[in-house]
KELUMFI-534598 format. One line per field, with one value per residue (C-alpha): x, y, z; residue number from 1. Coordinates in pm, 1 decimal. Each point is the difference from the previous one (the first is absolute). Layout:
BEGIN
c1	X, ...;
c2	Y, ...;
c3	Z, ...;
i	NUM, ...;
***
This chain:
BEGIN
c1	-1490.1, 90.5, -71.1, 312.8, -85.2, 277.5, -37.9, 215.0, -182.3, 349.5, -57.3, 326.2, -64.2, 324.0, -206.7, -344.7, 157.6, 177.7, -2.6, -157.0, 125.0, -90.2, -307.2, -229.2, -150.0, 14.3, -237.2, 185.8, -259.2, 240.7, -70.0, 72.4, 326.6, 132.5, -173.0, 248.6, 347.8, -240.5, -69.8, 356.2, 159.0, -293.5, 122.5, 357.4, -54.9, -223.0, 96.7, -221.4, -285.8, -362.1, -118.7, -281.5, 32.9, -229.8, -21.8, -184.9, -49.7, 50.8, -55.9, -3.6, -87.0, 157.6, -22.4, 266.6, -142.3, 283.3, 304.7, 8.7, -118.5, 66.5, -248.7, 141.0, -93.5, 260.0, -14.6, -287.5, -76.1, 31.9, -48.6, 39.6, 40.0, -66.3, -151.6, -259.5, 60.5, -207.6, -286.9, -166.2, 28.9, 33.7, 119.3, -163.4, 293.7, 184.1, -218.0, 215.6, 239.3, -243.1, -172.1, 393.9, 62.4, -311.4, 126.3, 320.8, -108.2, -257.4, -258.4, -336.8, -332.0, 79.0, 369.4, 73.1, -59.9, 82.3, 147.4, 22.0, 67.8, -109.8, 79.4, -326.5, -317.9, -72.1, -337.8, 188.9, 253.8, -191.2, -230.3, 307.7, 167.9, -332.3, -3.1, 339.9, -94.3, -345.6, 94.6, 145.7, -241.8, 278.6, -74.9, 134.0, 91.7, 178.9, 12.9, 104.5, 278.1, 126.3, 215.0, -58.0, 241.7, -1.3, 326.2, 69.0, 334.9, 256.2, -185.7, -230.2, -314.7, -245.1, -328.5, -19.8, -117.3, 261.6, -139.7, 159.8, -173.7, 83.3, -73.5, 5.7, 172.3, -137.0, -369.2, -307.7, -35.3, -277.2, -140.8, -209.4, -164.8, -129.9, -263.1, -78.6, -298.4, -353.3, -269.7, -262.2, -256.9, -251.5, 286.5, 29.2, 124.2, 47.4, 307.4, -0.7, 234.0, 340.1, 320.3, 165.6, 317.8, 43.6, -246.9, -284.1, -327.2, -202.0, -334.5, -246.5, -304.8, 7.6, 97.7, 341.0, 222.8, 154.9, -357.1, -145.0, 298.9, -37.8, -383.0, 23.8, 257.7, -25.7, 388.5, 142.5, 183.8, 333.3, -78.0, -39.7, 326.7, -5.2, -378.0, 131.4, 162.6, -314.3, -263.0, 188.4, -200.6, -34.2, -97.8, -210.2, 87.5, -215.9, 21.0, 365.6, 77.2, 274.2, 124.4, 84.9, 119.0, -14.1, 307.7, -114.7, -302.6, -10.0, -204.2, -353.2, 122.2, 171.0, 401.3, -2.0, 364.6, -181.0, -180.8, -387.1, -197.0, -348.8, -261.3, 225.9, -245.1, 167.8, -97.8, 114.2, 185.3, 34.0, 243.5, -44.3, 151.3, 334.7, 141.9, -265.1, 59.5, 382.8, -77.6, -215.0, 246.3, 250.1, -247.7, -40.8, 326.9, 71.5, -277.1, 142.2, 358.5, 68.4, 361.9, 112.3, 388.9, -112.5, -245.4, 120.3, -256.5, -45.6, -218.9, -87.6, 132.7, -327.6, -39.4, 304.7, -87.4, -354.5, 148.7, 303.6, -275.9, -230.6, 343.3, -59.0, 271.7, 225.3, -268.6, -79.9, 361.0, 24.8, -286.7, 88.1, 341.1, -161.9, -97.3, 422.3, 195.8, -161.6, 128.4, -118.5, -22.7, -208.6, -163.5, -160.5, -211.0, -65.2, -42.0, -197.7, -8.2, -88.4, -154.6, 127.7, -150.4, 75.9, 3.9, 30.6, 242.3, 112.1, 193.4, 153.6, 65.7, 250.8, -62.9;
c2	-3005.2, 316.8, 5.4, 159.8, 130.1, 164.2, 105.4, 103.6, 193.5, -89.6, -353.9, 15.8, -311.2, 85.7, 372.5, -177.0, -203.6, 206.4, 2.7, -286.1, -274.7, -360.9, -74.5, -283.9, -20.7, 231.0, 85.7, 144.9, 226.5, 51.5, 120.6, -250.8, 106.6, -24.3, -298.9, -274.9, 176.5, 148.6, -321.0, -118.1, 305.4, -27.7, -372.9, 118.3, 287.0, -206.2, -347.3, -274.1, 282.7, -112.0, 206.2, 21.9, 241.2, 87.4, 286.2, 294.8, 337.8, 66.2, 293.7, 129.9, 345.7, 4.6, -234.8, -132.8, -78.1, -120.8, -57.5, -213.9, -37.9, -242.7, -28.5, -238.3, -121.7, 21.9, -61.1, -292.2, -147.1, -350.6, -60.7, -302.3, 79.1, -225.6, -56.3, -209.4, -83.2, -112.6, 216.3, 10.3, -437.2, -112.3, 239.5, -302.8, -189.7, 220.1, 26.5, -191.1, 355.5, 179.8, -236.8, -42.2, 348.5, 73.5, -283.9, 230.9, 330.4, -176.9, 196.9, 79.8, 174.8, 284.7, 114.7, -138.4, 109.2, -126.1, 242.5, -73.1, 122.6, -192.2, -39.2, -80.8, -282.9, 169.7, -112.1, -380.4, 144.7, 132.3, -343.4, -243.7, 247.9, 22.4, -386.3, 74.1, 296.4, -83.4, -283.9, 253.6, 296.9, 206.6, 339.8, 56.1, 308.5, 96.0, 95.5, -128.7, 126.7, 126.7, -182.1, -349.4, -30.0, -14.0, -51.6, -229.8, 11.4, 125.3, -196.6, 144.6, -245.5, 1.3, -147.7, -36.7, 211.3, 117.0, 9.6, 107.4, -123.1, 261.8, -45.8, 321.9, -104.5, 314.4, 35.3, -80.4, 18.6, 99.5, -39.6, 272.7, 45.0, 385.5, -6.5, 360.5, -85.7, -83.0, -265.8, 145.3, -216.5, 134.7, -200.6, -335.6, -271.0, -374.3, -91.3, -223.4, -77.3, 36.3, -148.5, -74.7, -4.8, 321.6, 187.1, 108.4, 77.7, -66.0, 84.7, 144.0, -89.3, -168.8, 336.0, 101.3, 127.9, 256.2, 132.8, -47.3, 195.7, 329.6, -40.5, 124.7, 224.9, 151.3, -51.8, -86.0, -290.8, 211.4, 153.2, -363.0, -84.2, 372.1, -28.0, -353.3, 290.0, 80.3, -252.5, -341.3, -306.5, -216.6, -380.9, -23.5, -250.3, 103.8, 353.0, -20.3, 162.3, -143.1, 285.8, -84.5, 232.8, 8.2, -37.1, 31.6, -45.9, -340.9, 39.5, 6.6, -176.1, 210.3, -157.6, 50.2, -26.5, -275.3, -295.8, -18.1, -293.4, -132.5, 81.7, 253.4, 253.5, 357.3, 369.2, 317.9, 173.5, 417.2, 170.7, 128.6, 298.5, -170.2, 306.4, -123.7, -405.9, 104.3, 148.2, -273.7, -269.8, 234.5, 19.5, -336.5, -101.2, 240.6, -143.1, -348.4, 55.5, 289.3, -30.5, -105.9, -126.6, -17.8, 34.5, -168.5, -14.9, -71.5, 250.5, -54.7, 171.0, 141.9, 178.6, 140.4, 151.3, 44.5, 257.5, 101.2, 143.5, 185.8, 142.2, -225.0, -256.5, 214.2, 93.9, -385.6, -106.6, 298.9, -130.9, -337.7, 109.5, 170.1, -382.8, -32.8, -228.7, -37.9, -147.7, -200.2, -126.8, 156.1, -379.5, -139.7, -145.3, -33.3, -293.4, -13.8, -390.4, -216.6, 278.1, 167.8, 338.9, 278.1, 422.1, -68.7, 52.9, -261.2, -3.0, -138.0, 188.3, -98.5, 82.2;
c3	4937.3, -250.4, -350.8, -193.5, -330.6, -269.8, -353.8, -280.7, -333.8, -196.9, 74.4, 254.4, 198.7, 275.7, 47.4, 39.0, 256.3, 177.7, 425.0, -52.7, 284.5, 107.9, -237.6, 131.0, -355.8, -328.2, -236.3, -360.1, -204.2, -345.9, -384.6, -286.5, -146.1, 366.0, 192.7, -44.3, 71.5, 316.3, 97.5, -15.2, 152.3, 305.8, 63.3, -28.9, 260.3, 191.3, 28.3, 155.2, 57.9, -59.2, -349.7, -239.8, -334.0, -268.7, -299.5, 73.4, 148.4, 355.5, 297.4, 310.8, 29.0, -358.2, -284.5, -196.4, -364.2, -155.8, 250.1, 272.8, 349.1, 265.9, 337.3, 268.7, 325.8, 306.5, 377.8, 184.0, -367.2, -90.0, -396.7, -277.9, -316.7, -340.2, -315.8, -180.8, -348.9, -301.9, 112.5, -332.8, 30.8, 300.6, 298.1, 276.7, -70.3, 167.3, 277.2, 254.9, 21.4, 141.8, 244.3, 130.1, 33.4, 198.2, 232.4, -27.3, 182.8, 173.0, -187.7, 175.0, -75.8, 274.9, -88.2, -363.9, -357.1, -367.2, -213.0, -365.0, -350.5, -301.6, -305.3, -183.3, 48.4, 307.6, 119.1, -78.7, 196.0, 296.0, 8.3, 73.5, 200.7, 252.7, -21.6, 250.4, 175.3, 95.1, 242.6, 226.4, -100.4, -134.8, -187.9, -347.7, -132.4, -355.3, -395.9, -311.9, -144.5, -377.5, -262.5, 121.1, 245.0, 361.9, 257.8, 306.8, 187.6, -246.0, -284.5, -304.8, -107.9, -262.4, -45.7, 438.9, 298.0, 315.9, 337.1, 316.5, 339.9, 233.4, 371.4, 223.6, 327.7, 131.2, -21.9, -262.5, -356.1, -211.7, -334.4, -173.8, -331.9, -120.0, -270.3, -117.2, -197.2, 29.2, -161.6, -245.6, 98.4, -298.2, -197.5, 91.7, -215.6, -84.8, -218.8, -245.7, -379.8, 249.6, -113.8, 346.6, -173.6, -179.9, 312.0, -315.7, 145.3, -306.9, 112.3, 315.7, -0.2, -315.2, -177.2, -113.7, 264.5, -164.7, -126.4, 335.2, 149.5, -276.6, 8.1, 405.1, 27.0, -372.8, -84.4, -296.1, -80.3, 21.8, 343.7, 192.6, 94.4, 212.3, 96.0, 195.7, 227.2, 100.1, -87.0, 84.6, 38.7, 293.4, 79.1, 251.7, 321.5, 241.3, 167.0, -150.6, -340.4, -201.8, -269.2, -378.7, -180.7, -406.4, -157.7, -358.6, -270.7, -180.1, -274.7, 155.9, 354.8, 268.5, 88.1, 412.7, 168.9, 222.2, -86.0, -30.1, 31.3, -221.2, 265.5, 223.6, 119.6, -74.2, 57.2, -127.4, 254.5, 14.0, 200.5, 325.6, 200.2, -15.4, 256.0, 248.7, -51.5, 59.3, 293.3, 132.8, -38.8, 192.9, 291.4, -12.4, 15.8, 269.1, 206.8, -13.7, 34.4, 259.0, -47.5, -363.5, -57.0, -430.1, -242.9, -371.1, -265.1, -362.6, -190.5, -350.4, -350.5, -69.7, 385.1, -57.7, -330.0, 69.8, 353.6, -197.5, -283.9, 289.4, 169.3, 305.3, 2.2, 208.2, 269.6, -14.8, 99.8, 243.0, 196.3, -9.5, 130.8, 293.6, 135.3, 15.8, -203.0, -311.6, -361.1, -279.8, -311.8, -342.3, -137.1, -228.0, 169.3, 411.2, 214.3, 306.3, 157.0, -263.5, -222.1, -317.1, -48.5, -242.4, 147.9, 320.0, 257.6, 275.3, 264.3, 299.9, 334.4, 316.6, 313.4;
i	1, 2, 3, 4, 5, 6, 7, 8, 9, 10, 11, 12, 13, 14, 15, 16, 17, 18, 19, 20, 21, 22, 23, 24, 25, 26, 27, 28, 29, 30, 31, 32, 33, 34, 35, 36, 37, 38, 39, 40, 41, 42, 43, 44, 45, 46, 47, 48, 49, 50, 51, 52, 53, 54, 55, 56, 57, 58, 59, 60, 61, 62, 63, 64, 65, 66, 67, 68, 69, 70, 71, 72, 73, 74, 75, 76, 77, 78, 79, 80, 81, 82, 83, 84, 85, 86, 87, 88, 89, 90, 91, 92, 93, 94, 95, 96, 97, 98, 99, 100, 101, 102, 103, 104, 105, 106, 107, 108, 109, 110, 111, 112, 113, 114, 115, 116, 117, 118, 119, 120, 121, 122, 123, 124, 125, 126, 127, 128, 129, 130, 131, 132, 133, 134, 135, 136, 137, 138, 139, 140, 141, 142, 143, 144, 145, 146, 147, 148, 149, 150, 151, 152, 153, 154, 155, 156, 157, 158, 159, 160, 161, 162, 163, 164, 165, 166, 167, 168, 169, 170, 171, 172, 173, 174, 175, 176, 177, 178, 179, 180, 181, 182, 183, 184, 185, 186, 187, 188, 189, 190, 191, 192, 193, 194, 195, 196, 197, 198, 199, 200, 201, 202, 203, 204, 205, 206, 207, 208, 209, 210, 211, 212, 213, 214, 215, 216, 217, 218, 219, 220, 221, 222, 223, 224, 225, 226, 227, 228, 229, 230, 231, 232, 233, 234, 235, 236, 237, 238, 239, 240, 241, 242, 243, 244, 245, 246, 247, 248, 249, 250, 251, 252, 253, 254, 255, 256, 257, 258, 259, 260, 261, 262, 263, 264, 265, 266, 267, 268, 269, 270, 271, 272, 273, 274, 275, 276, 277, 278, 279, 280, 281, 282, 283, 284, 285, 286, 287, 288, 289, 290, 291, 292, 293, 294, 295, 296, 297, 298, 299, 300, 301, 302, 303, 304, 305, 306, 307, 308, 309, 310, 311, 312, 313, 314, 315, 316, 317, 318, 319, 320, 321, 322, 323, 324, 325, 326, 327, 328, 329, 330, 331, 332, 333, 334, 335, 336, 337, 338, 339, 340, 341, 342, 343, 344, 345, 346, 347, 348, 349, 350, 351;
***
């Protein structure tokens, strides 16, 4: 197989596309003046093809903030594209798609991968979509997109989550999640006074979070929502960390971008050498896959603004490139199987 991947800064869809021939599937990364007349003009240019969009920033060795960016998949791929709607309702009704296009590509644990973008109600999302995938041990990799909108062949949906199952005729696939950070273990927390709903993580350890939060790393309340750069927390599931990152002060409770739970154990989390971790998941990679046909990944807003501010984003790209075919998407949050994580990169990798 051979990853293809075009971009235009002016938001020119027929220049991001261009020498692009006999797509197996299509994945459209657009902005939000442009992502419905890109979606149109995509199914127009490429009729019948397999495709998944979403809003946001995209890259290779070069981002596109603001344009638009299309990766695709040609040569010894099998894929399935669709949608499931009413995500913030009901998105097991819809169930039945999936199942039938794993059946499809004849999806297995070795070869196969699930690549979606979502719209919202991700960990809702990523539970019913594992109900599917698990039965044949297939990896998950993917993001949620902006504006509330997602795309499946040719069509724009709100409120639902597109997935492409993507088979590689040619070899095995991979999943992979990076996590740059590390637990403070002198702070070590129980949650409690959460609103599931709105993600509020009232209190830790029966104090107020946003108290307990200033109290350690001697912020103030204006200099949180950049200090979650560097201080996220994570929930602890065994030797896995997943990250949450704050998205704003609410009064004295802390508003996360994912949900917390009463009685979720937590721990602050500080960043590590990031350079080093980037490396390491490079070696690894390399280790496992000798010969790679594509890396795609999905890293999050706040990586990307969090290298862009230390001048590293470039160099990061650069030495992801140096694997071979490498492009992504900027999210707003990563998935990785059935979990929903916040500054963290995933990815998937073809042999």
């Amino acid at each position: 197989m051979r990853q293809f991947f075009g971009m235009s800064q002016r938001g020119n869809l027929k220049e991001a596309v261009q020498g692009l021939a006999d797509p197996q599937l299509i994945m459209l990364m657009s902005n939000g003046n442009q992502f419905e007349e890109h979606v149109e003009e995509l199914e127009r240019l490429f009729p019948n093809v397999p495709s998944i969009g979403c809003i946001g920033m995209c890259y290779d060795t070069r981002v596109a903030e603001s344009g638009v960016g299309v990766a695709a998949f040609t040569g010894g791929v099998v894929a399935a594209a669709n949608v499931l709607e009413q995500v913030s309702l009901m998105p097991v009704k819809y169930i039945r798609r999936l199942e039938l296009d794993l059946g499809k590509v004849n999806a297995s644990e070795q070869d196969t991968v699930c690549i979606d973008f979502c719209s919202g109600n991700d960990a809702c999302v990523l539970n019913t979509i594992h109900t599917a995938l698990r039965h044949r041990n297939v990896s998950l990799v993917g993001g949620t997109g902006d504006g509330g909108r997602v795309s499946a062949n040719g069509r724009v949906y709100k409120d639902s989550v597109a997935y492409a199952i993507v088979k590689n005729q040619n070899g095995r696939v991979k999943a992979y999640k990076e996590n740059i950070y590390r637990r403070m273990d002198e702070h070590r927390f129980i949650a409690s006074d959460t609103d599931k709903g709105r993600y509020i993580m009232g209190s830790l350890n029966g104090k107020p979070a946003r108290q307990v939060y200033q109290d350690i790393l001697h912020v103030t309340e204006q200099q949180i929502q950049t200090q979650t750069f560097k201080n996220p927390f994570g929930k602890i599931n065994g030797d896995d960390t997943c990250i949450i990152s704050i998205k704003e002060v609410d009064g004295n409770a802390l508003a996360c971008f994912r949900q917390v739970n009463d009685s979720d154990v937590l721990s602050l989390l500080e960043l590590g050498d990031y350079r080093a971790i980037v490396r390491e998941t490079i070696e690894k990679i390399s280790r496992d896959f000798p010969r790679r046909s594509a890396i795609f990944s999905i890293n999050c807003l706040f990586r990307y603004k969090l290298f862009n501010e230390n001048g590293y984003m470039q160099e990061y790209l650069g030495e992801m490139g140096s694997l071979g075919d490498h492009a992504g998407l900027v999210g707003y949050g990563e998935h990785f199987n059935n979990q929903f994580v916040n500054q963290s990169m995933t990815c998937v990798v073809f042999e």
